[in-house]
N, C-alpha and C positions, 0 to 999 in steps of 0.2 A: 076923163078918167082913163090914165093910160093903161091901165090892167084890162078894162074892160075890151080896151079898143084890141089887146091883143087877141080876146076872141070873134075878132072881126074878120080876122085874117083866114083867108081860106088854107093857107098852108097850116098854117095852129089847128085849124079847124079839121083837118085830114090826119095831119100826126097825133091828136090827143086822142079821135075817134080811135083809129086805126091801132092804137096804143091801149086805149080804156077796152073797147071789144075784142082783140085779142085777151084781155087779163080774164075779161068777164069768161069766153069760151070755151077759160084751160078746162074749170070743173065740167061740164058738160063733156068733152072730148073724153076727161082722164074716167069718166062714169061709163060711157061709149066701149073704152076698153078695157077695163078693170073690171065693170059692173058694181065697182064703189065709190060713193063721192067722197070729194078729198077737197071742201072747202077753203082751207090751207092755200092754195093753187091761186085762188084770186087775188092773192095779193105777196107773195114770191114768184121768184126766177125758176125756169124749168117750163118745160109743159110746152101742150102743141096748143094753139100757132106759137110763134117766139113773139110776144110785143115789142121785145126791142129790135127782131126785124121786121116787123109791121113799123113800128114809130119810123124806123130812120129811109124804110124803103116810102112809105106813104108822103113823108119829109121830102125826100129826095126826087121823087116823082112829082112833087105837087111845085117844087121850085123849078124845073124842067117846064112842065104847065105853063106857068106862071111868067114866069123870066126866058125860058126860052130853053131847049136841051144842047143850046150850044153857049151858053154864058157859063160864066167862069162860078158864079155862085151857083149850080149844077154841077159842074165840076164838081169842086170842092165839097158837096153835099151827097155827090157820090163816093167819091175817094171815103169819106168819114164813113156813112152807112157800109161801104163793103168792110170799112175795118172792125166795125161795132157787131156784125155781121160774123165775120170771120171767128171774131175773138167769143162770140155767142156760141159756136158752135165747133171751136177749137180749142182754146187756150182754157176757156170755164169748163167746158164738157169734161178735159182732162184733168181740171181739177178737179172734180166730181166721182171723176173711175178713181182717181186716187182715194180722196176721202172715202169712197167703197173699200176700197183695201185696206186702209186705215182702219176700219172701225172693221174688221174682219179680225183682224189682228188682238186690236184691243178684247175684242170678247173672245179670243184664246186666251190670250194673257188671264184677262176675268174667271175664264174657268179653271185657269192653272192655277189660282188665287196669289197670284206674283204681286198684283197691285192691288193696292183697295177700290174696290170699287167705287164709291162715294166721290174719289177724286177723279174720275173719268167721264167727260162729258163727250157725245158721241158728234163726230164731222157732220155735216149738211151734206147730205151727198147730192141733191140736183140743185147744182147751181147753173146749170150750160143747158145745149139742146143737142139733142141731133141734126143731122144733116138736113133731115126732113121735117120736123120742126123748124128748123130755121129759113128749109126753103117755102112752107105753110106759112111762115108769116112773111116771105118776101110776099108771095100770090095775095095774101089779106092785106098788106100792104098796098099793092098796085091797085087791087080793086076797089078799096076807101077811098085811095085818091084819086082815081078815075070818076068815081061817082059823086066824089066833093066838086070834081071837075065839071061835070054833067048839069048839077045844080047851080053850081056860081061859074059858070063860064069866064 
């Protein structure tokens, strides 16, 4: 069964961990500083750690491990997580401030009653992370797959 066999794999095995426990911790973190849960969080983009830079740094570490930190599939699995990375906590973040301003906008508009309401549905505003979210899930990242390492040598 080749599905199965891919949870064989200790690099699968460190990126879906590292990936799924990032998702599970956002609620607990966003209750830590809000002192509200926001259920929501386990299964959207946003929040601290970042999973998808736990998945790609935990990925990217565990093929270093694995294959070696000087082979070219390391390489290339670094190159990817720094972009997936980058764009986590660059390119979405800014889409994110935007849609804040966006829906700022909108409910001025809303109260000028310029538009109908009814036709206005409001942006997603966290879709990105911060800097520090994204570096919280590189460190959750390293440490999954340090420890997948530990157990499957």
């Amino acid at each position: 069964m080749p599905f199965i066999a891919i949870f064989q794999s200790p690099i699968v095995i460190a990126g879906f961990s590292a990936w799924f426990l990032a998702q599970m911790l956002k609620a607990p973190f966003e209750y830590i500083s809000t002192k509200k849960w926001n259920w929501a969080l386990l299964i959207s983009a946003g929040g601290m750690p970042s999973s998808h830079s736990a998945l790609m740094t935990a990925v990217s570490s565990s093929i270093g491990h694995y294959q070696g930190f000087d082979s070219a599939v390391f390489a290339l699995a670094f190159a990817i997580a720094a972009i997936v990375i980058y764009d986590a906590a660059g390119v979405r973040r800014q889409a994110g401030l935007h849609a804040q301003r966006i829906n700022l906008i909108i409910k001025e508009i809303i109260e000028r009653k310029t538009w109908p309401e009814k036709d206005i549905k409001e942006l997603r505003e966290v879709i990105g992370h911060s800097p520090g979210e994204a570096f919280g899930g590189v460190i959750f990242g390293l440490a999954i797959s340090s420890i997948v390492w530990l157990i499957f040598p």
